[in-house]
N, C-alpha and C positions, 0 to 999 in steps of 0.2 A: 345980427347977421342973418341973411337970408339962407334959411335950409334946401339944401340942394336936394333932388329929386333920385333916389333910389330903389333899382328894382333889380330882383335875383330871378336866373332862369336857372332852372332845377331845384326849388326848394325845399322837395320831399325827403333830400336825403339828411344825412347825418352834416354835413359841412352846410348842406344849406338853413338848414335848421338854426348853426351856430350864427350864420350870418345874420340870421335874422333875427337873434337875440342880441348881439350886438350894435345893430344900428337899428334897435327899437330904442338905444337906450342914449346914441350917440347925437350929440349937444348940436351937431350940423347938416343932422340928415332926415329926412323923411322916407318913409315907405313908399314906394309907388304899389309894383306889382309883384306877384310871388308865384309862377308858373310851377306847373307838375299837371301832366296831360294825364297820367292818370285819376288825380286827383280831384281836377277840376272842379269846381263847385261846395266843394269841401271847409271847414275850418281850417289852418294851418294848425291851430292846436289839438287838431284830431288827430295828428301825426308827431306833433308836439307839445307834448303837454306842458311842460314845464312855461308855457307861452300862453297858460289858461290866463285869462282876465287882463294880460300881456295887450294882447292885440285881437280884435274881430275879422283882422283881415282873412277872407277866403283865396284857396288858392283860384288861377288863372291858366288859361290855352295860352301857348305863344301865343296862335295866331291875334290872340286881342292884345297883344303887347307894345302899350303905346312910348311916346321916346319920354327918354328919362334922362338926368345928368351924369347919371353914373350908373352901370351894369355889369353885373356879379352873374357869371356866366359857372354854374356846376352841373352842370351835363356830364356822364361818361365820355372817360376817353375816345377820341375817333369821330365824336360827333360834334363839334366844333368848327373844325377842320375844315365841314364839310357846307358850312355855312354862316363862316364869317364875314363876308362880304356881305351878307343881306343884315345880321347881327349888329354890325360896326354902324350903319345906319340909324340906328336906334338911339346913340349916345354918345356923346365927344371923346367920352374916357370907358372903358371898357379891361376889367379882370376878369382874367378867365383860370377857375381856380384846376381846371382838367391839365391834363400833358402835352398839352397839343402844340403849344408854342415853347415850350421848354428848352427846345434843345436846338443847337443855335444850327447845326451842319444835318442838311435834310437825310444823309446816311446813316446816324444814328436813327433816325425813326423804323428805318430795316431791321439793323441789326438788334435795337431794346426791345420795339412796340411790333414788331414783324409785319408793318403796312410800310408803304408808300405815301409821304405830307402831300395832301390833295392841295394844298394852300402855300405852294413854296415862297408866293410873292407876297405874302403876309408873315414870314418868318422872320425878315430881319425888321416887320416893325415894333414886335413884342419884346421888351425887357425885362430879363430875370428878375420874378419878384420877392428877392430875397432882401431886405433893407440893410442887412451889417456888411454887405458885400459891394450891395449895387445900389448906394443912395441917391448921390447925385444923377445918375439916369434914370431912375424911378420917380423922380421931382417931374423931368422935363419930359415924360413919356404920356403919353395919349391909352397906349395898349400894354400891359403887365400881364407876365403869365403869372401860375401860378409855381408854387412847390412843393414836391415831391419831400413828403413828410420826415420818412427813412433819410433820405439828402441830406432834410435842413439839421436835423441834430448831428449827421457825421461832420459836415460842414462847418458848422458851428464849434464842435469839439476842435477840429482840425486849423481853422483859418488863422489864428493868430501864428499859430508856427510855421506856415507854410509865409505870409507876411514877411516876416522876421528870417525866413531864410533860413529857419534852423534844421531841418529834415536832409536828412539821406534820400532825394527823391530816387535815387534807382532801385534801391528797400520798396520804396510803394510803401502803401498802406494796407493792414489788414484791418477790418473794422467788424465787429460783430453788432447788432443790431437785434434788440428784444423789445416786442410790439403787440400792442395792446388788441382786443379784438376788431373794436370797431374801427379799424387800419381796410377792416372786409367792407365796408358798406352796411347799408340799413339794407339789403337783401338778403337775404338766409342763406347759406349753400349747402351743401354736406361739410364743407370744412368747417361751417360756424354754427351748424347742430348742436345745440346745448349741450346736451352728452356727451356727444367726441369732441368739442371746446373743450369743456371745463377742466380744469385740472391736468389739461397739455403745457407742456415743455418742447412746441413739436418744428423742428426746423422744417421751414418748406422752401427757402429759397438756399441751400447754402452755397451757390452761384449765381449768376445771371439774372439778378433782382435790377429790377427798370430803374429802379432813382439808382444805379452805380453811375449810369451816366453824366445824371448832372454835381457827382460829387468832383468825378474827372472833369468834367467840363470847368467847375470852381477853380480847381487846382490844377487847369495847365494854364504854362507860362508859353511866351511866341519860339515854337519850334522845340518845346519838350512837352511830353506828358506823362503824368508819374500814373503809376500803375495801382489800381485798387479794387483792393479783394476785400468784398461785401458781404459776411453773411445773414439771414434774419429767420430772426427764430419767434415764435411764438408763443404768446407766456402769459398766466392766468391774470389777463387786466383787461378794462375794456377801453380804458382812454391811457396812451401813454407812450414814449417810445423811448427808448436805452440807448445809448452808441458808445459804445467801448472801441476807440477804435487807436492802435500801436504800430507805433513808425520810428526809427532811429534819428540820433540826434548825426549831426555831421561831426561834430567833435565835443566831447566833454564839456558838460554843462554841472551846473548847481540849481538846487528846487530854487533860489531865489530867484534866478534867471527867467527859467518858465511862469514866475509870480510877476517879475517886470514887463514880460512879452506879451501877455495875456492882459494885462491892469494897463498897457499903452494901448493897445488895440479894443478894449472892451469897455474903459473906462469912461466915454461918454455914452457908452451903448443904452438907451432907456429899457433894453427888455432880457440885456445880460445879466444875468447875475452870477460871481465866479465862488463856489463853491468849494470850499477844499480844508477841514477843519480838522486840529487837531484830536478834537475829542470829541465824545456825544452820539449819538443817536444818526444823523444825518450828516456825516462827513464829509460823502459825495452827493453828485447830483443823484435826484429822485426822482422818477413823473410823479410820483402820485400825489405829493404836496401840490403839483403844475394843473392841478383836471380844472379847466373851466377859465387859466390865466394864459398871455401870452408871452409872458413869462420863460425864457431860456436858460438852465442853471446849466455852466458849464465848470468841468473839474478837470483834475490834471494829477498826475504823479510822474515820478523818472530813477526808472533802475542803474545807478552807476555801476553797475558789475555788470551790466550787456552795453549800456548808452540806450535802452528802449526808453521811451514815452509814451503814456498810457494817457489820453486824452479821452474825457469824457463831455458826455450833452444830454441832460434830458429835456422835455419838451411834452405837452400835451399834442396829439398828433391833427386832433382837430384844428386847435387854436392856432399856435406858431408852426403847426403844421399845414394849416390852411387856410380858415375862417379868419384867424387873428391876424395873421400876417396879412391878408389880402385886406380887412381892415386899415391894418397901420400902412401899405403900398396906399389906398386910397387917400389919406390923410396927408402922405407926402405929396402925391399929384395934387391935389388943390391947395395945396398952401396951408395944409391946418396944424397945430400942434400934433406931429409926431403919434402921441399916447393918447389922445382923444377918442373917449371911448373905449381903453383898455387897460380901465386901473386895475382890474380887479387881480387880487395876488393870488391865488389860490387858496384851499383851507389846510387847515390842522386842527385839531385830529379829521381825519377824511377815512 
């Protein structure tokens, strides 16, 4: 098979990094080019190491950014947006792992991201690139956004009940959300200062966290939307994200039930894994078995003395949070195996 031509603009960061460990490795794809303007001229293993004797590729300018078969767009938010029409140019197929196409009603980008979508006539070409939701449009799409990390595990935890019809949507969802550091990026701030990191338990969103949108966006139906309360806390890991996220059932249920609901909707899933053990060590889902796979462990329990259900998801926030996913979106667009290029399961002991 002829390996197709692949290249990432922004790949100084942390997601871009993933990407590029990924499809150094993947059976139908070649590197083209690896952009970072500050970077420029540089080894990409100066910045990532773990990609020593990997690859000699040096990073590149946009500006010498020649066309490629496929482009992996991780630029900050905003900036996108603002130049995808010259972008799109570049390459047949195009993921963009930023927020910028996410969110399908150009009014959420006020109310989440506080701009104005510079690009309203490029919004409904992008489809949500989440694959256990939106597979058949991710096959036949040219343009795939990305996902909003925090989202894809609430999402994940939540979709099979919300399928199956079994939730009180007027209850809504309350979902709490524990998140790894490098959730911040490869820039430093004062909130990712080593010292005042370390060793935090420290909520910083516990409202009006941006991926609530696309979890609402997942779970409304034509003419309802169910209500979700999002909070995220931050908690001594550097790759991983938590989602506990509890919503009523409509009427009396049995755990077998939630074990049939979940094993119909997840049982061909290649990157679910459902999670929920009597005994041991690892009962529910975990990130930190997940660092480095794209891998989704999802769990579940149910209070019959309230009707609540406790729906769980973990997830590496890079991988099935980003990099992996945008991977497996890619493998669906061209027609390749699904899992190509994403065996890897994660470790034990880690």
């Amino acid at each position: 098979m002829t390996r197709l031509k692949a290249s990432i603009i922004g790949g100084s960061g942390y997601a871009g990094g993933e990407l590029l460990r990924l499809l150094l490795d993947h059976p139908y794809v070649e590197i083209g080019q690896v952009t970072s303007e500050s970077n420029t001229g540089h080894y990409v293993h100066a910045l990532h190491p773990n990609l020593r004797k990997r690859t000699n590729l040096k990073f590149s300018s946009l500006a010498t950014l020649e066309p490629c078969d496929i482009l992996f767009i991780a630029l900050p938010h905003g900036e996108v947006m603002k130049r995808i029409a010259q972008l799109a140019q570049l390459a047949p197929r195009v993921i963009d792992l930023s927020a910028d196409f996410r969110l399908r009603d150009p009014r959420d980008y006020v109310t989440w991201y506080g701009q104005e979508h510079t690009a309203l006539e490029w919004l409904g070409r992008f489809v949500y690139g989440l694959p256990e939701i939106n597979r058949e449009a991710i096959r036949q799409a040219h343009y795939v956004s990305g996902v909003g990390c925090n989202a894809t595990a609430t999402i994940l935890a939540l979709w099979p009940l919300f399928v199956a019809d079994l939730v009180d949507r007027e209850r809504g969802v309350i979902v709490e959300v524990k998140a790894g550091s490098s959730e911040g990026g490869a820039t430093a701030g004062p909130s990712s200062h080593h010292p005042d990191r370390s060793h935090a338990v420290r909520s910083f969103a516990p409202t009006g966290h941006r991926h609530t949108a696309e979890v609402v966006q997942a779970l409304r139906r034509a003419g309802e939307t169910v209500p979700v309360h999002m909070s995220v806390t931050a908690v001594e890991l550097v790759r991983g994200v938590l989602a506990t996220a509890h919503v009523f059932a409509q009427k009396p249920l049995e755990l077998k039930d939630l074990w049939k609901t979940y094993r119909q909707v997840y049982g061909p899933e290649p990157f679910i894994r459902l999670v929920r053990e009597q005994q041991g060590v690892y009962r529910y889902p975990e990130p930190k078995i997940l660092a480095g796979s794209n891998y989704a462990d999802v769990g579940f329990d149910y209070d019959p003395t309230t009707g609540r259900i406790v729906a769980i998801a973990a997830i590496d926030n890079l991988m099935k949070g980003a990099a992996g996913t945008a991977v497996q979106c890619m493998n669906l667009m061209c027609g390749w195996e699904e899992t190509a290029g994403l065996g890897f399961p994660g470790l034990h002991p880690i």
